[in-house]
LUMRO-291982 format. One record per residue (C-alpha): residue number from 1; x, y, z. Coordinates in steps of 0.02 Angstrom, whole numbers, always signed. Each point is the difference from the previous one (the first is absolute). Example, Ala and Ser with C-alpha at 12.3 -4.5 7.8 and 13.67 -1.06 7.14 Angstrom:
<recs>
<rec n="1" east="+615" north="-225" up="+390"/>
<rec n="2" east="+69" north="+172" up="-33"/>
</recs>
This chain:
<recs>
<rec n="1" east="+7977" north="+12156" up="+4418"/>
<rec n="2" east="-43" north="-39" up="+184"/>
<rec n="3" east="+36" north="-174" up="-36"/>
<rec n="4" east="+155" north="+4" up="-70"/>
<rec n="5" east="+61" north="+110" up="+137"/>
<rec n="6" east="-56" north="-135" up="+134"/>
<rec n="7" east="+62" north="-145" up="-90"/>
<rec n="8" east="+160" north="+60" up="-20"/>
<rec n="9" east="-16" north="+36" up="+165"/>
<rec n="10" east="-62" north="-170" up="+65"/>
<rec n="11" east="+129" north="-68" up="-123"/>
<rec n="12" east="+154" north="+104" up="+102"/>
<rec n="13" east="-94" north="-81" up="+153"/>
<rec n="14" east="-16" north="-170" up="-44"/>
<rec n="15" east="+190" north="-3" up="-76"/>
<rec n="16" east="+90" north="+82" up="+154"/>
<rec n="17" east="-82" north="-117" up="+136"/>
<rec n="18" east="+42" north="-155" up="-98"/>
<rec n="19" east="+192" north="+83" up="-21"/>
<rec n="20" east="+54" north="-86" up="+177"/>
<rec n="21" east="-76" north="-163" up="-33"/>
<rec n="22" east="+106" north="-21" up="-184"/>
<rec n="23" east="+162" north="+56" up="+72"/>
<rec n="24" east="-15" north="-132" up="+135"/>
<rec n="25" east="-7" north="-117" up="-134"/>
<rec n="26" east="+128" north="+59" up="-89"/>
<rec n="27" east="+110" north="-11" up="+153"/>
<rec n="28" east="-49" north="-156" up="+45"/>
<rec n="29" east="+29" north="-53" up="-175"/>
<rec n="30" east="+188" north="+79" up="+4"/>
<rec n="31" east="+54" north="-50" up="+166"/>
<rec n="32" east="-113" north="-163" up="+53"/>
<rec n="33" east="-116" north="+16" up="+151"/>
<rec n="34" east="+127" north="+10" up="+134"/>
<rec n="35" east="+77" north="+138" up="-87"/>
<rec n="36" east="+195" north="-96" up="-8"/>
<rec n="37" east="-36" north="-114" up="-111"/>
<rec n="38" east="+73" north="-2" up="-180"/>
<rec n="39" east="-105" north="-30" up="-147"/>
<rec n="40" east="+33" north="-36" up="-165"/>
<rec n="41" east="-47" north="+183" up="-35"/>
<rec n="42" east="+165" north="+87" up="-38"/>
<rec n="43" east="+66" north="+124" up="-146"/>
<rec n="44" east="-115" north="+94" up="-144"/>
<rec n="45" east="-146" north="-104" up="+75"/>
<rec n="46" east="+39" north="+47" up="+203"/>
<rec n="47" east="+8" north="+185" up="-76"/>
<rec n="48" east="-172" north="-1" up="-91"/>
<rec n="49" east="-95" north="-93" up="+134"/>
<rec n="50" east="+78" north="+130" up="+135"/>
<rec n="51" east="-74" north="+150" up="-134"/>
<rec n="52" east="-183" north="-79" up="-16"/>
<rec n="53" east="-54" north="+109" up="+149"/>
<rec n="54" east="+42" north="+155" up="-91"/>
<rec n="55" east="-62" north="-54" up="-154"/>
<rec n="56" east="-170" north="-41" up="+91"/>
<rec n="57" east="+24" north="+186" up="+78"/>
<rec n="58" east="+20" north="+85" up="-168"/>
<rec n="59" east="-141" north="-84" up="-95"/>
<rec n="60" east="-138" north="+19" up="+157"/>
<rec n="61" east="+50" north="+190" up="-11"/>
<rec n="62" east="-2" north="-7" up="-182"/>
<rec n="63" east="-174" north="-69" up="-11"/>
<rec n="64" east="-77" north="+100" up="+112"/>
<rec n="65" east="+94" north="+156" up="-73"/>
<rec n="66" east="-77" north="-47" up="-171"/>
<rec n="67" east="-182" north="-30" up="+75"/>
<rec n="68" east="+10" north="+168" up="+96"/>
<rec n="69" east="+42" north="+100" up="-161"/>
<rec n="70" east="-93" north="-110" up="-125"/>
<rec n="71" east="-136" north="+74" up="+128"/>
<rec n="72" east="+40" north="+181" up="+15"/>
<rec n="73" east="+25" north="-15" up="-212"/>
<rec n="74" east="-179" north="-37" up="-24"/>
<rec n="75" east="-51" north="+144" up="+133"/>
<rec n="76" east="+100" north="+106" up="-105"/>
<rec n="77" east="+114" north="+53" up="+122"/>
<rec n="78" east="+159" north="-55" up="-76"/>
</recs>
């Protein structure tokens, strides 16, 4: 149980300080490195390459939701 609970939370740890790093990718990807700079990046794909931050968001939270309460299952808490 204890572990689950701390790897979910080192998971939630681990995914939220690596959040700022992958959406200054991404907008480096979108917008080029001076930030004016048009790339071939434009309609449906522009759109999902601006969402992959929040996808990132939702699956760190979701794993270390799952881990946390995979944990407290076994306990017998939940």
């Amino acid at each position: 149980m204890l572990g689950n609970l701390i790897g979910g939370f080192i998971t939630i740890v681990v995914g939220v300080s690596l959040i700022g790093p992958i959406a200054d990718d991404i907008y480096v990807a979108r917008r080029g490195i001076e930030g004016n700079v048009t790339t071939n990046v434009t309609g449906a794909a522009g759109t999902i390459l601006g969402l992959t931050t929040l996808f990132f968001s939702l699956g760190i939270m979701s794993a270390g939701v799952a881990l946390t309460v995979g944990g407290l299952r076994n306990a017998g808490i939940m």
